[in-house]
C-alpha positions in Angstrom: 0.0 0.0 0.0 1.1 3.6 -0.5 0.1 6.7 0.9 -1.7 9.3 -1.6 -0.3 12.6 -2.0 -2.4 15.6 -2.2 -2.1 15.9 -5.8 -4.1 12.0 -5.5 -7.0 13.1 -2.9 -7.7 15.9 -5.2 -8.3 13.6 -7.8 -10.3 11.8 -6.6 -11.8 13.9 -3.8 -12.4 16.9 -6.0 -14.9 19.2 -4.1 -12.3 18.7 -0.4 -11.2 21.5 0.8 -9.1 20.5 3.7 -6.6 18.5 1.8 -3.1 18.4 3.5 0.4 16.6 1.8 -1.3 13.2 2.4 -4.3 13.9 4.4 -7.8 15.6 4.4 -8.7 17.6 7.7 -12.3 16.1 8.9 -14.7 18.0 10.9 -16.5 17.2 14.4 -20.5 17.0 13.7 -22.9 18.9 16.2 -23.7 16.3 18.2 -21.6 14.2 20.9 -22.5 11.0 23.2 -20.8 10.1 26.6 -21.0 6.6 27.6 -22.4 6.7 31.7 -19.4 6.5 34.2 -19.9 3.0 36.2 -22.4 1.5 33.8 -21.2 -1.7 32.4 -20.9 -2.2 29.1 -22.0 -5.6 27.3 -21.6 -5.9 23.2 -23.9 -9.2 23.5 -26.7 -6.8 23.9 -28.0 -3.6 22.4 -27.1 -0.8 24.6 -27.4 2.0 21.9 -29.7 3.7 24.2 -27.4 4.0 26.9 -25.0 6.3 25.2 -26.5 10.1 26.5 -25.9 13.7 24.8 -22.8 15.6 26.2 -22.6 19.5 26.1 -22.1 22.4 28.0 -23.2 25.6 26.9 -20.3 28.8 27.4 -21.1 32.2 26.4 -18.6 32.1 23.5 -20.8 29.2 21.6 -21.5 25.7 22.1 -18.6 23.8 23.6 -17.9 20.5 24.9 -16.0 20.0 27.8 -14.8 16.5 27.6 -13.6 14.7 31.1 -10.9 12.3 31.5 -12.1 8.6 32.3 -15.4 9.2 30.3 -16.0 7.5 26.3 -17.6 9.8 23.4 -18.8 8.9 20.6 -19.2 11.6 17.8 -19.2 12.0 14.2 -17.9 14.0 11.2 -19.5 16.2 8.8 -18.3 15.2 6.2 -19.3 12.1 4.6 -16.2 9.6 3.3 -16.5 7.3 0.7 -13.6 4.8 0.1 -13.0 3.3 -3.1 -12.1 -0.4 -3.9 -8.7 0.2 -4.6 -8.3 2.3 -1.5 -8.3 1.8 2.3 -8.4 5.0 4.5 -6.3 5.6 8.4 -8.3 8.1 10.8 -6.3 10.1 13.4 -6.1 12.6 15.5 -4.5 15.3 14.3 -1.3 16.4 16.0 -1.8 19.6 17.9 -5.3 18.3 19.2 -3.1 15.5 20.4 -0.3 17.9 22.1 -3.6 19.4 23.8 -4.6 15.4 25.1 -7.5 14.4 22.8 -7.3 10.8 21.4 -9.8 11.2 18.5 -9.6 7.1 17.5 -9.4 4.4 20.2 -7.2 1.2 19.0 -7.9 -0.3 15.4 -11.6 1.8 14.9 -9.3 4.3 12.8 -9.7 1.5 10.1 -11.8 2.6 7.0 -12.2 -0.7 4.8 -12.2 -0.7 0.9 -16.0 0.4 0.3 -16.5 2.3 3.2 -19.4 5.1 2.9 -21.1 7.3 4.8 -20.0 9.9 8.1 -17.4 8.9 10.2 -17.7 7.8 13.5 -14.9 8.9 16.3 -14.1 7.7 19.7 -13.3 10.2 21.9 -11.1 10.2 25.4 -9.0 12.7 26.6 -5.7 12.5 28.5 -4.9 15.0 31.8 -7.4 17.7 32.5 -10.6 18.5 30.3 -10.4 19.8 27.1 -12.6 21.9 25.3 -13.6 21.3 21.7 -16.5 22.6 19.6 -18.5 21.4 16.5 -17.0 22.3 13.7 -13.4 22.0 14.9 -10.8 19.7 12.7 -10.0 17.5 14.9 -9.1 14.5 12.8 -7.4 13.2 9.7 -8.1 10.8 7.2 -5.0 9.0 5.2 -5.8 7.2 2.4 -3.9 4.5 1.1 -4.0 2.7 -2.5 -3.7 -1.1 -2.4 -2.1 -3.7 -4.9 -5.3 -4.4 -6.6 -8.8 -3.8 -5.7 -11.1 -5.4 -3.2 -12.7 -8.6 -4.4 -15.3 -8.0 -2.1 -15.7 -4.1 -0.8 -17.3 -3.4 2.8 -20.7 -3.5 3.0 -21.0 -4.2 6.7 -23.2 -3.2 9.2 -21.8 0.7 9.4 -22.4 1.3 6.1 -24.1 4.8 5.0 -24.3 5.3 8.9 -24.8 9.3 9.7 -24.6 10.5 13.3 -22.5 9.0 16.2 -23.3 5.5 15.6 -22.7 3.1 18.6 -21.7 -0.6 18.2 -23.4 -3.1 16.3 -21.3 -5.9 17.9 -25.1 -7.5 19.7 -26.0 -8.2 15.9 -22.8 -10.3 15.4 -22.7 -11.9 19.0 -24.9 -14.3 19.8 -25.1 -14.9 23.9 
């Protein structure tokens, strides 16, 4: 696989704006979930409903204050489609890392070959709280050209999802 430069996203992401040397800024959506503190989570069962709107209202516009030790779930504007010859790599970007936020937890960074639709990001932050604000670019996407194209692109259970979209591990998982 190789990383496409910026003269490739524009290609073949013609109407982006954001487009860095090999990435594309992404934007935080206007909505953000926080999972309960002390409430257990089970991915045998659907729990969607648990997840619970975050915000705090400051006199400079809608912020979120995120906590340390508490999981959100949010979303990006934009909507990404991958193609079968691609895969796509979300991350944080670096000075929202510098400031503690870890926009992707473990391998759910991973945008498959066939991928479409908004973005889902887990959020956590490291230290002390951190503000951050719809709108904000807060995360990256990479996108990587394979050997050939997928045989088979995704068309999994997150596909054309819009919104913060909790797991769908109870429809795979059988208790």
């Amino acid at each position: 696989m190789s990383v496409l430069s910026d003269k490739s996203l524009r290609i073949i992401y013609p109407n982006t704006e954001h487009v860095g040397p090999s990435s594309i800024d992404l934007h935080i959506g206007d909505t953000l979930l926080a999972w309960p503190p002390f409430v257990l989570r089970d991915p045998r069962i659907d729990q969607a409903d648990r997840w619970k709107p975050a915000h705090r209202e400051y006199s400079n516009g809608l912020v979120w204050a995120l906590q340390p030790g508490i999981r959100y779930l949010a979303s990006t504007i934009e909507r990404v489609t991958i193609r079968p010859d691609c895969a796509g790599m979300i991350s944080t970007r670096s000075s929202w890392a510098r400031d503690g936020l870890a926009a992707i937890c473990g391998s759910a960074g991973w945008l498959d070959a066939g991928f479409e639709g908004t973005v889902t990001l887990e959020l956590s932050v490291v230290g002390s709280e951190l503000v951050i604000w719809p709108g904000a670019a807060i995360c990256q996407l990479v996108v990587l050209r394979m050997t050939t194209p997928a045989e088979r692109p995704y068309g999994g259970k997150y596909t054309d999802q819009t919104g913060p979209t909790p797991s769908r591990m109870h429809t795979e998982v059988h208790p």
